[in-house]
C-alpha positions as CSV (number, residue, x, y, z in Angstrom):
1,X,-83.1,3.3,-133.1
2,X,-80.9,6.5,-133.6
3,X,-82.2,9.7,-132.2
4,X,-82.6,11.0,-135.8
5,X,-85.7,8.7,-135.7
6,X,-87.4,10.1,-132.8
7,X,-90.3,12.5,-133.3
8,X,-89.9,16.0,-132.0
9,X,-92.3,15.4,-129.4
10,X,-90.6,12.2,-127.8
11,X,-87.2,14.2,-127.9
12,X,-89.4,17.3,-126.3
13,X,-90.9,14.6,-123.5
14,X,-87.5,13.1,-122.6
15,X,-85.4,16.2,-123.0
16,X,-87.4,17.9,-120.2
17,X,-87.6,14.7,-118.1
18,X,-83.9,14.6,-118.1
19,X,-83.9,18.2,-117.4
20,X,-85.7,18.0,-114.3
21,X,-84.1,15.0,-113.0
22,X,-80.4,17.1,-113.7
23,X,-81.6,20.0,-111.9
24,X,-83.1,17.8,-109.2
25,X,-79.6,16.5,-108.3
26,X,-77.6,19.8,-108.5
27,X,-80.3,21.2,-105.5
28,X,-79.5,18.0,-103.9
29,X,-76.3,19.1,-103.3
30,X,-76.9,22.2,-101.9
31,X,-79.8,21.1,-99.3
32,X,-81.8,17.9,-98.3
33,X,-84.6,16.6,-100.3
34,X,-87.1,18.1,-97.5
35,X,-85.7,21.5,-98.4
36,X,-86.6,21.3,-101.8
37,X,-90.0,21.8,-103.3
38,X,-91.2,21.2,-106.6
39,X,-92.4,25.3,-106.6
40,X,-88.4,25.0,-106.7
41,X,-87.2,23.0,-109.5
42,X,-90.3,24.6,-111.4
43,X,-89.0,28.1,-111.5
44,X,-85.4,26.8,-112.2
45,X,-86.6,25.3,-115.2
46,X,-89.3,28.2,-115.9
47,X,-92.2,25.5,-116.0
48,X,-95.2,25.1,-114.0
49,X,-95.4,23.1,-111.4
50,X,-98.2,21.1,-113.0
51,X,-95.8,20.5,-115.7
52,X,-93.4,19.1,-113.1
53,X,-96.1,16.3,-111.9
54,X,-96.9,15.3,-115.5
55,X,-93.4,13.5,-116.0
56,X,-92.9,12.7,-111.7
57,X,-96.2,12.1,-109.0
58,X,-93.7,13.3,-106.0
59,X,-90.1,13.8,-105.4
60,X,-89.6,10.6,-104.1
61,X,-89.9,9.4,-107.8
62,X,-87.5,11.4,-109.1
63,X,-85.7,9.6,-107.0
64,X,-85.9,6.0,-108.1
65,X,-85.7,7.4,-111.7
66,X,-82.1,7.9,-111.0
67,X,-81.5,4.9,-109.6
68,X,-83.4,3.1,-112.7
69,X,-81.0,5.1,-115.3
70,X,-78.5,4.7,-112.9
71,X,-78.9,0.9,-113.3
72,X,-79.2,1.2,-117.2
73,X,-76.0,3.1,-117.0
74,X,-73.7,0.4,-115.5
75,X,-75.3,-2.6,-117.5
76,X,-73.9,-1.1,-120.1
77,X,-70.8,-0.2,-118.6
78,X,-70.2,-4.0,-117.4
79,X,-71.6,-5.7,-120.3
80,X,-68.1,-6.9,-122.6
81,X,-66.1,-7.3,-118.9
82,X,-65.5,-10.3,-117.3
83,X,-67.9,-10.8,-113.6
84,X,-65.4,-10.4,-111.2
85,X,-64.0,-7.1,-112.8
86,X,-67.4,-6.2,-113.2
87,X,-68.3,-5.8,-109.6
88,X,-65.0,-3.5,-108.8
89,X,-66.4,-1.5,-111.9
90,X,-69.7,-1.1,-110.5
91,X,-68.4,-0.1,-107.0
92,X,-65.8,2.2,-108.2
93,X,-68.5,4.1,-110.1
94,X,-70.5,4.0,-107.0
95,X,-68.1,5.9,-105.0
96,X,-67.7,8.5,-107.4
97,X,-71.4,9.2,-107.5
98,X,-71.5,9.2,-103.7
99,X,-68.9,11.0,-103.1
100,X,-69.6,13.7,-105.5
101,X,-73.4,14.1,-104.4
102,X,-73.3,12.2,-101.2
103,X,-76.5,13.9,-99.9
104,X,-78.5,12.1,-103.0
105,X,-77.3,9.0,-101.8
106,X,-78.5,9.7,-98.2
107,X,-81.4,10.4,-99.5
108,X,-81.7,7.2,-101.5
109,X,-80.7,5.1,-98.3
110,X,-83.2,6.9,-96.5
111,X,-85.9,6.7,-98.7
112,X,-85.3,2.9,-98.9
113,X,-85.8,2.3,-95.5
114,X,-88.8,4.4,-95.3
115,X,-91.3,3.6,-98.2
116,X,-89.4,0.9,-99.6
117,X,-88.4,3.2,-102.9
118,X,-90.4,0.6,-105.0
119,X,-90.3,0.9,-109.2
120,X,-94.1,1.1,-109.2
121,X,-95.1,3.1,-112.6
122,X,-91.4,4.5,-112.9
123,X,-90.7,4.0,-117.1
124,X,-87.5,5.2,-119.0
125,X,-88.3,5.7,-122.2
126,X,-86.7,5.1,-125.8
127,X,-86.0,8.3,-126.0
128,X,-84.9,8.9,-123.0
129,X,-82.1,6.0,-123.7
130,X,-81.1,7.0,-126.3
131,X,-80.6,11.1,-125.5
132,X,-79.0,9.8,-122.3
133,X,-76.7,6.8,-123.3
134,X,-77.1,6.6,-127.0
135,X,-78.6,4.0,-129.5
136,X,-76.8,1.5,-128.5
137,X,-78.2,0.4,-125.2
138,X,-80.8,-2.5,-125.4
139,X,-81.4,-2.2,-121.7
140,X,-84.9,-1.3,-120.3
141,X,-84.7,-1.2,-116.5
142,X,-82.9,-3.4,-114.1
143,X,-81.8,-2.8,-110.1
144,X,-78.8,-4.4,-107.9
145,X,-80.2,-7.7,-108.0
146,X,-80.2,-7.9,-111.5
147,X,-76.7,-6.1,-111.7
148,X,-74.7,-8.5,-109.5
149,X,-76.8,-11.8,-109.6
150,X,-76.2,-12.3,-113.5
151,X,-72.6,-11.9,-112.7
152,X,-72.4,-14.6,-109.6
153,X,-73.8,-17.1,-112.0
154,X,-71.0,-16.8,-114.2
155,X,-68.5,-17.1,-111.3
156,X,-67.4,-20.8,-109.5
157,X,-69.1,-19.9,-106.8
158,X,-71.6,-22.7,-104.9
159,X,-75.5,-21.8,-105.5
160,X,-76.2,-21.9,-101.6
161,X,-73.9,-18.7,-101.6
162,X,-74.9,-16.6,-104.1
163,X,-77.8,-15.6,-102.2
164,X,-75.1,-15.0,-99.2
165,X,-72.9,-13.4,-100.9
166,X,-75.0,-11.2,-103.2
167,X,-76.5,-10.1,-99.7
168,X,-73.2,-9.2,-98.4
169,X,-72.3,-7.4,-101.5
170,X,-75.9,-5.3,-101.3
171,X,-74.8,-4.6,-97.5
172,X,-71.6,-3.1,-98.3
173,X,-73.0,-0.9,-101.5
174,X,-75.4,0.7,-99.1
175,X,-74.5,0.7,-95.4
176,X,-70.4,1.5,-95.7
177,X,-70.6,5.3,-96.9
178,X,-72.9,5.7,-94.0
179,X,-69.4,5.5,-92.3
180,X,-68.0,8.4,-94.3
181,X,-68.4,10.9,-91.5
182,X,-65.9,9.3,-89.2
183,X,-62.9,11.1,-89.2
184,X,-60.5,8.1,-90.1
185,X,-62.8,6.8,-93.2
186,X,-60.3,7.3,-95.8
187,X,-61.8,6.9,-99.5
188,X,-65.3,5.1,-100.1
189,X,-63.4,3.2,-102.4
190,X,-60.7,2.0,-100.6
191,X,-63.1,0.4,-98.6
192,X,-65.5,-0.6,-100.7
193,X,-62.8,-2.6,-102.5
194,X,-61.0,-4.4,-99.0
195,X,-64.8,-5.6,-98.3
196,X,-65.4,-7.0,-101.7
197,X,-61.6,-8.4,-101.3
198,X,-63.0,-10.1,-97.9
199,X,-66.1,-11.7,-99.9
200,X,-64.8,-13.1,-103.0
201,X,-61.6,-14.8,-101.2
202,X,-63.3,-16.0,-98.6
203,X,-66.7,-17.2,-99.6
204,X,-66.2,-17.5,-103.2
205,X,-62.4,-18.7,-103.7
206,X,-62.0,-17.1,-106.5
């Protein structure tokens, strides 16, 4: 469906839902998700902060939106390049996001370990696909598992392992820029790329 098609109150709806989950990041940068409060974001964006909980129930949420478009954003990155190429894509984009906003992905990591950072009622909308990546995109949610997994079962690789290796892989996303503070880190994708080296050659041979 082009945007042309969309009625001025979807656009409205998912212009401002965008909105708030831009502005969101941008104060992530600047202080922890503790430090910010929806009174906040709410003046930023000169709404109420009623208005704020009609599109999010809590910050948290706004934090597994991102992850959700986030996940919608590399499907359709991924989708015409082979598996194997497809999981250096994914964690090259990775790094970039963390190391340009490495706070949100504290956050992220944090928030997983704490509540879980479940989907629950968290829905992207048409509209919001299509102002955010275009018409083009037939993707409605999706999460690491169903990023990586699809892409193991089109690689020679035994079906006792995937489950090994896709664990392994999940690992590495999350816990290695955790190590970023230490003072000989190098680049999050550097090593990013030498563990995914280690787990293809040696558990996958391929």
């Amino acid at each position: 469906m082009p945007l042309t098609e969309l009625s001025l109150r979807e656009k409205k709806y998912a212009t401002q839902k965008l909105k708030i989950l831009d502005t969101f990041n941008v104060k992530l940068k600047q202080k922890s998700l503790a430090d910010i409060s929806v009174k906040e974001i709410a003046q930023t964006l000169k709404i109420s902060e009623m208005t704020f909980f009609n599109y999010f129930k809590s910050k948290s949420e706004v934090l597994v939106y991102f992850i959700e478009l986030w996940n919608l954003e590399m499907q359709l990155k991924i989708e015409t390049i082979p598996p194997k190429e497809a999981i250096y894509l994914i964690f090259e984009e990775t790094a970039t996001l963390i190391e340009d906003n490495p706070r949100l992905f504290m956050e992220i990591v944090s928030s997983m370990a704490l509540y879980g950072l479940a989907k629950k009622d968290i829905n992207i909308g048409k509209a919001e696909r299509i102002l955010r990546f275009g018409s083009n995109l037939h993707y409605e949610t999706g999460g690491f598992r169903e990023l990586i997994l699809p892409l193991l079962e089109q690689m020679s690789i035994a079906e006792q392992q995937k489950q090994l290796i896709y664990t392994a892989l999940h690992n590495t996303c999350f816990a290695t820029p955790l190590l970023m503070k230490c003072s000989n880190f190098g680049s999050l994708k550097e090593h990013y790329f030498e563990q995914i080296d280690f787990v293809l050659k040696e558990f996958c041979h391929v």
